[in-house]
C-alpha positions in Angstrom: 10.0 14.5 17.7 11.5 11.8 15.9 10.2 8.0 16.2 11.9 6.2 19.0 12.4 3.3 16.9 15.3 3.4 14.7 13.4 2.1 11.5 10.2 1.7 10.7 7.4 2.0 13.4 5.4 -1.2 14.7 2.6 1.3 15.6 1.8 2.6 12.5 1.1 -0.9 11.6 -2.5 -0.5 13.4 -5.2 -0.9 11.3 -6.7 2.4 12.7 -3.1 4.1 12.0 -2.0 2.3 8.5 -4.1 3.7 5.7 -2.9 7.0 7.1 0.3 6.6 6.9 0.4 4.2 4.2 -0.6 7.4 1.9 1.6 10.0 4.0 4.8 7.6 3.2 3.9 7.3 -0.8 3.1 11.3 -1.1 6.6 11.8 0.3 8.0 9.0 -1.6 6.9 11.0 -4.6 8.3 14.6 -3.7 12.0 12.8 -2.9 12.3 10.4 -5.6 11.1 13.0 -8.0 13.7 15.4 -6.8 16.3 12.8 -7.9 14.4 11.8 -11.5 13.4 15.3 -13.0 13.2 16.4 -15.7 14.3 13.2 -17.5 11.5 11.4 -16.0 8.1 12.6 -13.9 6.4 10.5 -11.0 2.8 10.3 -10.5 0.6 9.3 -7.9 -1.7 7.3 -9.7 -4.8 5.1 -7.6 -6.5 1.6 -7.9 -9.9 0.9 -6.7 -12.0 -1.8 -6.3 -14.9 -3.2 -4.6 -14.1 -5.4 -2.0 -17.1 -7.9 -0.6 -17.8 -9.4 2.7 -16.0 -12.5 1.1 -12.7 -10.7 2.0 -13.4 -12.0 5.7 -9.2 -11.1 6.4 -10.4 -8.6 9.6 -7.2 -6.6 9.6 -7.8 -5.7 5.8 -11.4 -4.9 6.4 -10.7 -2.8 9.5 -8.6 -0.5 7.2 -11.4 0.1 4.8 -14.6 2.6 4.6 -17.7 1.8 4.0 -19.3 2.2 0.8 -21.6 4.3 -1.0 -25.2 3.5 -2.7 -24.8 2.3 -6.0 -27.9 2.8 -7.9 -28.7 -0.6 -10.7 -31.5 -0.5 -13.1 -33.5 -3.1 -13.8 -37.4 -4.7 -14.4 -39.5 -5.3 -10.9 -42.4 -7.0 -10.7 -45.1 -5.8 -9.7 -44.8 -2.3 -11.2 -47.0 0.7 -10.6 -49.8 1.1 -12.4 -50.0 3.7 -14.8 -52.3 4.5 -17.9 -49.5 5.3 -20.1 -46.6 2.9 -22.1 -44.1 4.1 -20.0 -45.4 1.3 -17.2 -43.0 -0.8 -19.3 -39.8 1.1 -18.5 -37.0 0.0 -16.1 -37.1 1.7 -12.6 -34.0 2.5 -10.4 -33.7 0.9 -7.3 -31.2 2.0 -4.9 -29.2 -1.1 -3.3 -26.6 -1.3 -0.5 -23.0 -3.3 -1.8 -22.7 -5.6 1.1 -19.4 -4.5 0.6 -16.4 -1.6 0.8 -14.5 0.7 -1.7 -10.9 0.4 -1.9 -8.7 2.5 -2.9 -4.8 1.9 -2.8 -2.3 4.4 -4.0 0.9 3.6 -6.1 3.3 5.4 -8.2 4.4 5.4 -11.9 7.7 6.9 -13.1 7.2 8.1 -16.7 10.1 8.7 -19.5 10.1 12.4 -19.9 10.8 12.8 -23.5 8.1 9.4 -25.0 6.0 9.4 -21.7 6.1 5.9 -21.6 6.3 3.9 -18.0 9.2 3.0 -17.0 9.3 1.8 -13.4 5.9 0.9 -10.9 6.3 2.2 -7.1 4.5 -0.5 -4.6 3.7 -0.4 -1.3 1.6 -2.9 0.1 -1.5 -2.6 2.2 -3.1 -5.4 4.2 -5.6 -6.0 1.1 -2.5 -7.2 -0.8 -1.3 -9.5 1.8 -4.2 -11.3 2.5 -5.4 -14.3 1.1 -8.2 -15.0 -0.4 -9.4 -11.7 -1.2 -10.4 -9.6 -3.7 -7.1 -7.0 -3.0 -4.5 -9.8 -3.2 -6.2 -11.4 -6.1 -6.3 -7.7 -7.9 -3.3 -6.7 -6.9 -1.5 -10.3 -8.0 -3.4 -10.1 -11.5 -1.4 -6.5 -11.7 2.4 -7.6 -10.2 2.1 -10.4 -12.8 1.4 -8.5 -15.9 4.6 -5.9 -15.1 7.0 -8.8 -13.6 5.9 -10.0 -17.9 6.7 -6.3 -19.2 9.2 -4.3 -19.6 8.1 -2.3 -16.8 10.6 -2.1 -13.4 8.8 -3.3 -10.2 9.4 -1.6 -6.7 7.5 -3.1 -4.2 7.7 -2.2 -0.3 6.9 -4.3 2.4 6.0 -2.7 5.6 4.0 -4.8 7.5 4.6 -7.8 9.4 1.2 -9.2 8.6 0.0 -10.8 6.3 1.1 -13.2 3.1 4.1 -11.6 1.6 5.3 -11.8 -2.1 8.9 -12.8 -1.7 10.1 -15.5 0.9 10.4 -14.2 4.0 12.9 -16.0 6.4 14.3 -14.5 9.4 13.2 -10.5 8.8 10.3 -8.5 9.4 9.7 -6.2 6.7 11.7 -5.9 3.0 12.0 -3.9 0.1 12.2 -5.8 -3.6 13.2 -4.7 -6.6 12.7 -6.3 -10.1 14.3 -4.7 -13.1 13.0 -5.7 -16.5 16.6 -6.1 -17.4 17.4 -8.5 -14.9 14.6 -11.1 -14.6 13.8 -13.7 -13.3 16.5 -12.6 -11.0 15.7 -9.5 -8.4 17.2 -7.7 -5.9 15.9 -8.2 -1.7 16.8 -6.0 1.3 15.7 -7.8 4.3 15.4 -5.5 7.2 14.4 -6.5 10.8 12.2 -4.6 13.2 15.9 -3.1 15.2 17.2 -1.7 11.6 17.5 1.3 9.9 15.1 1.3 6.8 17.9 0.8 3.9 19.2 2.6 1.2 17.4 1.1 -1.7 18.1 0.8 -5.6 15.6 2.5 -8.3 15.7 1.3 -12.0 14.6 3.8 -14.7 14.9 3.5 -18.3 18.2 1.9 -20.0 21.0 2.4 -18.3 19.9 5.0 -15.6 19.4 4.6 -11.6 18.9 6.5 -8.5 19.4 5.4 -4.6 16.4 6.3 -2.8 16.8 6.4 1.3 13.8 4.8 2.6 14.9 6.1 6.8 14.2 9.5 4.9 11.2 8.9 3.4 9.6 6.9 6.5 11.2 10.2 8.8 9.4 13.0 6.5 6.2 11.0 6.7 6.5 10.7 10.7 7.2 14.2 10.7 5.4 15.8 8.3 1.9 14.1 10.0 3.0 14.3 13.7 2.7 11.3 14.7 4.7 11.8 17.8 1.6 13.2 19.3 -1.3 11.0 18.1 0.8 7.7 18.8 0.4 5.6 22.4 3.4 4.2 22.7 2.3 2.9 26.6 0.2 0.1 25.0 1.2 -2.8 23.0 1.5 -2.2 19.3 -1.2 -4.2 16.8 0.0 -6.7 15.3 1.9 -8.0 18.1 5.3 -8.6 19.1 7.1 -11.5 19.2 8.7 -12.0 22.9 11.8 -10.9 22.0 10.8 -8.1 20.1 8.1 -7.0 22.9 11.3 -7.2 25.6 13.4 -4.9 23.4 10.8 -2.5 22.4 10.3 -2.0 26.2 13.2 -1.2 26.6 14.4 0.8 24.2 10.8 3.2 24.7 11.8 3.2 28.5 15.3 4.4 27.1 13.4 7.6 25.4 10.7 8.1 27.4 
């Protein structure tokens, strides 16, 4: 069954449901805009990660994150064991628990074909990116500013009403921005609203060359393709909250499809 919203889904914004989806929507992201780029160009999915402390105190970023593993640190103790040979001198490992998580946030690169050089980065942001003062949107900003001073295309997706956003946001809920090395400082916006369909959107690629990529299909092969018509409670309010007017419509239009 299809999502009873007509755009994108205010559930899936849960903490507990985002990461899923969040790398459901970029996998399929990759099989449809590669269908429209090959073979002139080839799409990766390509991954970041990070350790993120218990400075990045922003709970809905931390929620979406798993714990992390023992990292192992050499390094001279005092007092160490006795023994009768030189080798009482030698660093010893001690095992140490990061008060802290591993992150790891997917994106994709579009590659020339015929020089394998990148032409275009594929965004979409997770909580960690929109939330200040953390070690995500501090990585992540370190990364949008070196391509926005490349040559390199920028896609970035917007998703989630959360959060610190890195465009002006007015009187919308989610966007999709486009920057084409061409064209800066100057960029291109769609605005879209909780009631709209998720828009037709631009892609740059090298020179001359562009695609339109259909974000409604993308976000309807992910809800598909990972069934979230079964796993998703559509009887209880959906995290983060809606605004009144919102909430009031929602109701209604799940009451229309129930």
């Amino acid at each position: 069954m299809p999502s009873p919203f007509p755009g994108m889904d205010p559930y899936l914004e849960h903490p507990g449901e985002w990461p899923g989806f969040h790398n459901r929507f970029i996998a399929d992201l990759q099989t449809l805009l590669g269908s429209l780029i090959v073979p002139a160009y080839f799409i990766n999915l390509e991954e970041r990660v990070y350790i993120s402390t218990m400075e990045d105190d922003d709970r809905v970023a931390r929620r979406s994150r798993v714990p992390d593993i023992l990292v192992s640190r050499s390094r001279n103790r005092a007092p160490l064991p006795r023994r009768s040979t030189a080798a009482s001198s030698e660093p010893i490992v001690i095992l140490e628990e990061i008060n802290g998580t591993s992150v790891r946030e997917w994106f994709l690169t579009i590659r020339e074909a015929r020089n394998r050089e990148v032409v275009t980065i594929v965004e979409v942001l997770s909580p960690s990116n929109k939330s200040p003062q953390t070690t995500g949107r501090r990585k992540y900003h370190r990364k949008r500013t070196a391509i926005l001073n490349s040559k390199t295309n920028l896609v970035e997706i917007d998703l989630l009403r959360a959060g610190r956003g890195w465009v002006d946001r007015v009187a919308y809920d989610y966007h999709a921005y486009v920057s084409e090395s061409a064209s800066r400082p100057e960029g291109l916006l769609w605005p879209i609203r909780l009631a709209d369909k998720l828009p037709q959107i631009t892609i740059p690629l090298a020179a001359a060359d562009r695609v339109a990529l259909d974000l409604q299909t993308v976000f309807t092969m992910a809800y598909d393709n990972a069934f979230y018509s079964s796993q998703l409670d559509y009887t209880q309010d959906p995290v983060p909250p809606l605004t009144p007017a919102q909430a009031r419509w929602a109701k209604k239009l799940l009451k229309s499809r129930s």
